[in-house]
N, C-alpha and C positions, 0 to 999 in steps of 0.2 A: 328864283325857282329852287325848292330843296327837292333832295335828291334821295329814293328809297336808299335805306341800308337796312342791314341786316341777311339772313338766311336766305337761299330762292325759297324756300318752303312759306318761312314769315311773309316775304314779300308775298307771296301768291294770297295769303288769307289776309293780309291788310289791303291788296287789289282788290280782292270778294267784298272783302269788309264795305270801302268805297263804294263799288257798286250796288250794294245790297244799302245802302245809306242812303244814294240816287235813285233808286228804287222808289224807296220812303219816301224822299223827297219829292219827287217828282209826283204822286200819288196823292202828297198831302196838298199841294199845287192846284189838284186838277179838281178834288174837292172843295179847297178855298175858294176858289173860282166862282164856285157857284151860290158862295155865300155872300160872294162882295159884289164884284159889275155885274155878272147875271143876275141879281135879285132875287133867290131864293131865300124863303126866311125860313121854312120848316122842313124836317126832314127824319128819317131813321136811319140804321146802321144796322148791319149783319155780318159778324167776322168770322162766321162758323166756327166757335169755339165747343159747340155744341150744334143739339139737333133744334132746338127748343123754337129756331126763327122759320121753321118750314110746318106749311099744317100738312100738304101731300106730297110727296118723294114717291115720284112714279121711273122706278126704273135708276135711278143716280147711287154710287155707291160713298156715304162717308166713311173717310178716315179720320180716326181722331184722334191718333198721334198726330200729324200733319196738318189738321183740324182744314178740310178740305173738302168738297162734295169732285165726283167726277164719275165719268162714264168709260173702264178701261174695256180693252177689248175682250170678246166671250172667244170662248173655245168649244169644242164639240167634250164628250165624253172621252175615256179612253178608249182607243179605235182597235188597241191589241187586244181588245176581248172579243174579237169579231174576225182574227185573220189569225192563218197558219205560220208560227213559230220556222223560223229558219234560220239556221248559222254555220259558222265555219269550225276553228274547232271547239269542242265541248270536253269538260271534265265528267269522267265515268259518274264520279259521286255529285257531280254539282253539275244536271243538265242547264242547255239556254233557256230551256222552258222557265224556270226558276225567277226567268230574270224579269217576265212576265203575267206572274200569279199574284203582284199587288199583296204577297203575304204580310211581307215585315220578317219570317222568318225560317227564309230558304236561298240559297244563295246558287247564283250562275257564275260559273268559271270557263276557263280555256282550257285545254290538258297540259299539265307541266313539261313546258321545253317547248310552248307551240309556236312555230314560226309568228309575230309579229301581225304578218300579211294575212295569216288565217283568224286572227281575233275581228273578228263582226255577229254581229246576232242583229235577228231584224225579222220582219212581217212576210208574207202573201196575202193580200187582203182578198187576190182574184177579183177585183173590182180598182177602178179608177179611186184612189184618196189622194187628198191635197194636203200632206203633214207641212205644220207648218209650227208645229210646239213641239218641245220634246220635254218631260220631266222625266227626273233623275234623282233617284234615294238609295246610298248605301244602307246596309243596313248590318248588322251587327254578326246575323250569321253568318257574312262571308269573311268575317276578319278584320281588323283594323283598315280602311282604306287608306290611309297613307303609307301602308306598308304594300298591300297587294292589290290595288286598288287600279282600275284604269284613269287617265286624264287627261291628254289631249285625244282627241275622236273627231271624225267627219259623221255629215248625216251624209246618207244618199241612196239614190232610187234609180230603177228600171224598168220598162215596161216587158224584159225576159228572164230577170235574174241572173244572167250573164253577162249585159255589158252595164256597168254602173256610172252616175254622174253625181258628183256634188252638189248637194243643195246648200251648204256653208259648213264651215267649223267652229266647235264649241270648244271649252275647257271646263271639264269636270273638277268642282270644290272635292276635295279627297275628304271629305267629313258626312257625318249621317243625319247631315239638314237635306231635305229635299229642295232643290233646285231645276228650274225653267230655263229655257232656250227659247228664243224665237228666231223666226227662218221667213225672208222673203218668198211669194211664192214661188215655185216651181213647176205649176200644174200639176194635174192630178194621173198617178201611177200606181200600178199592180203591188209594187213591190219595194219596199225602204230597209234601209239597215241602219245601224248606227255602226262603223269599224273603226276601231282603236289605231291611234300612230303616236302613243308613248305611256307608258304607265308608271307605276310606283316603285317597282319592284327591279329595280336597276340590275343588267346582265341577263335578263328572262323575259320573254317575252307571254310566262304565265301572268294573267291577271283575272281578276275577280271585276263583274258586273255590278252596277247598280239596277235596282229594279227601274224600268223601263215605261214609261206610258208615251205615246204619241196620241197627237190631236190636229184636228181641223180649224181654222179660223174661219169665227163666224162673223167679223166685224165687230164694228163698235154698235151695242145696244142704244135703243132707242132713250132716253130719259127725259123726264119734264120735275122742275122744282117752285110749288105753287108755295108761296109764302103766307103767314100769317096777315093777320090786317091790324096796322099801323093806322093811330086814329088821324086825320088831320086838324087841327082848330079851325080850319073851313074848306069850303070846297075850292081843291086845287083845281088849276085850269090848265098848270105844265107839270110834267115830273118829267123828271129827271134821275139818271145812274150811274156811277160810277162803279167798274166792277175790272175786280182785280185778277187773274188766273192766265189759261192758255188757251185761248180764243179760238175755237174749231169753226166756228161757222154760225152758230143759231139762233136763236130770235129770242129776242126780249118784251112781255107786252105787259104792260099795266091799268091799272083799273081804278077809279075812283068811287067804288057801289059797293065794294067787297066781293069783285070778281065776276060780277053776275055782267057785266058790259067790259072788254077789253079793248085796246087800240096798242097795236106794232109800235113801237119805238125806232128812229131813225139812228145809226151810224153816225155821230157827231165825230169823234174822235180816235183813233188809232193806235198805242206808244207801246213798242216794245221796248221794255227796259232786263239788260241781260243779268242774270244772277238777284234775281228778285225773288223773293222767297224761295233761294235756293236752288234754283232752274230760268230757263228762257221764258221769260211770261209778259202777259201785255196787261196796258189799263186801256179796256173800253171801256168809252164815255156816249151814252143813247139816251134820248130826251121824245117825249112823244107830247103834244097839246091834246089834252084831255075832255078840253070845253064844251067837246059835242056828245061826251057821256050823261046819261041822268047826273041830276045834283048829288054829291054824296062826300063824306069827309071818312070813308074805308079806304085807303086803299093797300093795296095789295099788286106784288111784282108776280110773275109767270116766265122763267126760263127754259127753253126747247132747248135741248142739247145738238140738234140735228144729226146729220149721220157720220161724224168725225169725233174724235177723242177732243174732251172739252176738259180743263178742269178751273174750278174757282175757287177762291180763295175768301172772297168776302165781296159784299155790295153793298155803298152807300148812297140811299137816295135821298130826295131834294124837292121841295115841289114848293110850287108862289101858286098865290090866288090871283 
């Protein structure tokens, strides 16, 4: 048995490396499979390198750096255009309000020398809201943020403005890239803040705000991905799919007409392999018998996203006469 050396760092990326190999492997396995003892002779392939293998994308969002289709989750608008500004302390020249006008070119501060404990700015919605995002952009008129900038902070909320609870903690990038938080729920309250418990600007408890948006989660969107039509040399009676990503739940059905007739695809196979392109993701393997479709050598796959964050990576299918 030989034995890793070198760096913990190396080791860890030649452990990835491994695993992202067994990945492959194991993927190239469950496609062979269907060429040799299961008897498929014909088949396509889609690695979404492009959009070019989908005729309708209802709802799926690709990326194409990552060359990827998926359904993340939606968020409401931002909700601080709709409630009353409230904070602790404020600099005369740089109100909190500032820190919610989405300019780009007005900046919110604390007044100089402000205790610590009085750095928070935050909402009155007067209404129940379920914040559960928060984005955050330095922006250039408050200053360098890694000089005066705030960056560790708690979110949190109340339904009096007086007694507050945590809904979790974030850390603010001290740089003027906008940056996202997400927050398990907490249910829905009157009243949120964001307050500061370390900033930049070592010995003072002044600091300068990022512009502020908070939002609601609206789940994961609905999405469906209809495929072009892959000709067959005759009419299939099985198909079959191999499909590579993060497996939420939804349904796979194919078609041997060119869509005009569908049938469900069954659950054949399961495999989570960890660090496979990169993240925790499975090969599902779904095979449906087609025989009771009109005759037709179209066919064409149909992917539900259902109601869970799905993402894929690529599908290859398979089909025998």
């Amino acid at each position: 048995m030989s034995r890793l050396a070198g760096t913990p760092r190396a080791i860890l990326q030649r452990l990835y490396d491994l695993e992202v190999g067994l990945g492959i492997n194991t993927l190239r396995d469950v496609v062979e499979a269907g060429w040799s003892y299961l008897g498929y002779a014909h088949g396509a392939a889609d690695e979404f390198t492009d959009q070019t293998g989908i005729a309708v994308n209802s709802g799926a969002t690709y990326d194409a750096a990552g060359k990827h289709f998926s359904n993340p989750a939606a968020y409401t608008a931002d909700l601080t255009t709709t409630g009353q500004e409230i904070h602790g302390s404020q600099h005369a020249s740089y109100p909190a309000v500032n820190a919610f006008d989405d300019s780009g070119v007005t900046a919110a501060s604390t007044a100089v020398g402000a205790a610590l404990a009085d750095a928070w700015i935050g909402q009155h919605f007067g209404a129940g809201k379920a914040v559960r995002r928060i984005v955050a952009t330095y922006n250039a008129a408050g200053g360098t943020p890694s000089s005066v900038g705030f960056s560790a902070c708690v979110l949190e909320y109340s339904d009096d403005g007086s007694v507050w609870t945590s809904a979790g903690a974030f850390t603010l990038a001290l740089t003027l890239a906008a940056q996202s938080f997400d927050f398990a729920s907490a249910g829905s309250h009157d009243y949120w803040r964001v307050r500061a418990t370390a900033n930049a600007a070592t010995g003072t408890a002044n600091g300068v705000w990022p512009d502020l948006e908070m939002r609601e989660y609206l789940g994961f969107p609905a999405a469906i991905l209809t495929s072009i039509n892959f000709s067959a040399p005759t009419a299939p009676t099985m198909i079959r799919a191999v499909m590579a990503g993060q497996w939420g739940g939804g349904a796979l059905k194919v078609s041997r007409d060119g869509g005009t007739t569908w049938t469900a695809t069954s659950l054949d196979e399961f495999t989570s392999v960890t660090n496979f392109a990169g993240s925790n993701r499975q090969i599902v393997v779904a095979s449906a018998d087609v025989s009771g479709q009109p005759s037709g050598t179209s066919v064409v796959w149909q992917l539900d996203f259902g109601n869970a964050y799905s993402r894929f990576d690529g599908i290859w299918l398979q089909w025998r006469a």
